[in-house]
C-alpha positions in Angstrom: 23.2 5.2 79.8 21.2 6.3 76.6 23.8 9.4 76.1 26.6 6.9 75.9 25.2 4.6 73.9 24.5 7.1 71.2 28.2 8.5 71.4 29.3 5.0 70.6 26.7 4.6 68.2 27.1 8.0 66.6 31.0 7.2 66.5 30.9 3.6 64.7 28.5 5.0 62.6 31.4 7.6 61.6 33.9 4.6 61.3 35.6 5.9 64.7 36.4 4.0 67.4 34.8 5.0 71.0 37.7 6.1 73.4 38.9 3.6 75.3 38.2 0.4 72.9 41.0 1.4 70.6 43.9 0.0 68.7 46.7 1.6 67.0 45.4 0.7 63.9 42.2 2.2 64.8 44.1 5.2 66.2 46.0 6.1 63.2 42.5 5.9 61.0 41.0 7.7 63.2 43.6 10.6 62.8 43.5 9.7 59.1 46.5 8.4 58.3 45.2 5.5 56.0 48.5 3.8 56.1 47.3 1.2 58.5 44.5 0.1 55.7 46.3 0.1 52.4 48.1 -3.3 53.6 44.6 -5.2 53.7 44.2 -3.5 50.1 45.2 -6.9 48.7 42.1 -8.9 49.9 39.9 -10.0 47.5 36.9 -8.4 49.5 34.7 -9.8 46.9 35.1 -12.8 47.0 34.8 -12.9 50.6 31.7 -11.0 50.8 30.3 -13.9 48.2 31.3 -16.5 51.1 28.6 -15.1 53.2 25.0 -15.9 52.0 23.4 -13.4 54.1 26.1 -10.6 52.8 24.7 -11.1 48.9 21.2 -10.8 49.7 19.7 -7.5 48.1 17.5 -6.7 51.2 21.0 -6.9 53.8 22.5 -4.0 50.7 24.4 -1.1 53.1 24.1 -3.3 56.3 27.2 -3.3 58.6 26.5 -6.9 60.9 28.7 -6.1 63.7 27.4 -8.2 66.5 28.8 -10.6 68.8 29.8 -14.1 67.5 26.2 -15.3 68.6 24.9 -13.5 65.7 27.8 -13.6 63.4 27.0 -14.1 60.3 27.8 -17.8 58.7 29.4 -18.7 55.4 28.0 -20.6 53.0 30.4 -23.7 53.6 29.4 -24.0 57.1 25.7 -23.8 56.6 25.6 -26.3 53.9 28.1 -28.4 56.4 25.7 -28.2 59.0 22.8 -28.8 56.2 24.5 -31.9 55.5 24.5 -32.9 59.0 21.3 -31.8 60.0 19.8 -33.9 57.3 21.9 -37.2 57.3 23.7 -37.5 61.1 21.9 -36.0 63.3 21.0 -39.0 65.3 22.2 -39.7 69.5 25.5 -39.6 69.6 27.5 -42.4 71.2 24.2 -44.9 71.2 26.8 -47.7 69.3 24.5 -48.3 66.0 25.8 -47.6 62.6 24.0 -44.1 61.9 25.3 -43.2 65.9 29.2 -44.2 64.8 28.8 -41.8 61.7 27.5 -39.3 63.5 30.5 -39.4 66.6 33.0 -39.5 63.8 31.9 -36.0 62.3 31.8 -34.9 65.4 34.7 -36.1 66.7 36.5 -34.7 63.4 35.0 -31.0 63.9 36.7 -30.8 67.5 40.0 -32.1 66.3 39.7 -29.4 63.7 38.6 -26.6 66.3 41.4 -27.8 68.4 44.0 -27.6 65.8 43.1 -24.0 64.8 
């Protein structure tokens, strides 16, 4: 109901985690023992952040995207992959003529990738 969502709203919004949908890590923040975070202290947030177009744009400034993986947001490596593709392979798949064959090779290459990670 509208009640709950606020709560959960009004609680990520705090940087807590609703009850029930926690982790110890989250737990121990929550209670303020920082201990949990200062091991992630090392990551070159930065850097990371730059990976992600969307993430450097001015008008996104004090954003948090937390949404499902249908509206993650995409780094710059995959967008200009899929650029590429878009623009030079992005013919029918499996119709047996040269720009086809490119096309199920790339494809082909981005499952075995999936299926190795």
């Amino acid at each position: 109901d509208a009640t709950m969502n606020e709560r959960y709203f009004s609680l990520y919004a705090k940087g807590k985690t609703p009850p029930g949908s926690s982790t110890p890590a989250a737990e121990a923040r929550d209670a303020g023992d920082d201990a949990p975070q200062r091991k992630w202290n090392h990551l070159p947030v930065d850097s990371i952040r730059a990976e992600f177009p969307a993430l450097t744009d001015a008008n996104h400034d004090g954003w948090a995207f937390m949404e499902n993986a249908g509206g993650s947001q995409v780094p710059r490596r995959v967008a200009d992959a899929m650029h590429h593709y878009m623009c030079n392979n992005y013919v029918q798949l499996g119709a047996g003529y040269p720009h086809s064959d490119r096309a199920d090779a790339t494809v082909h290459r981005a499952h075995q990738l999936v299926k190795t990670f």
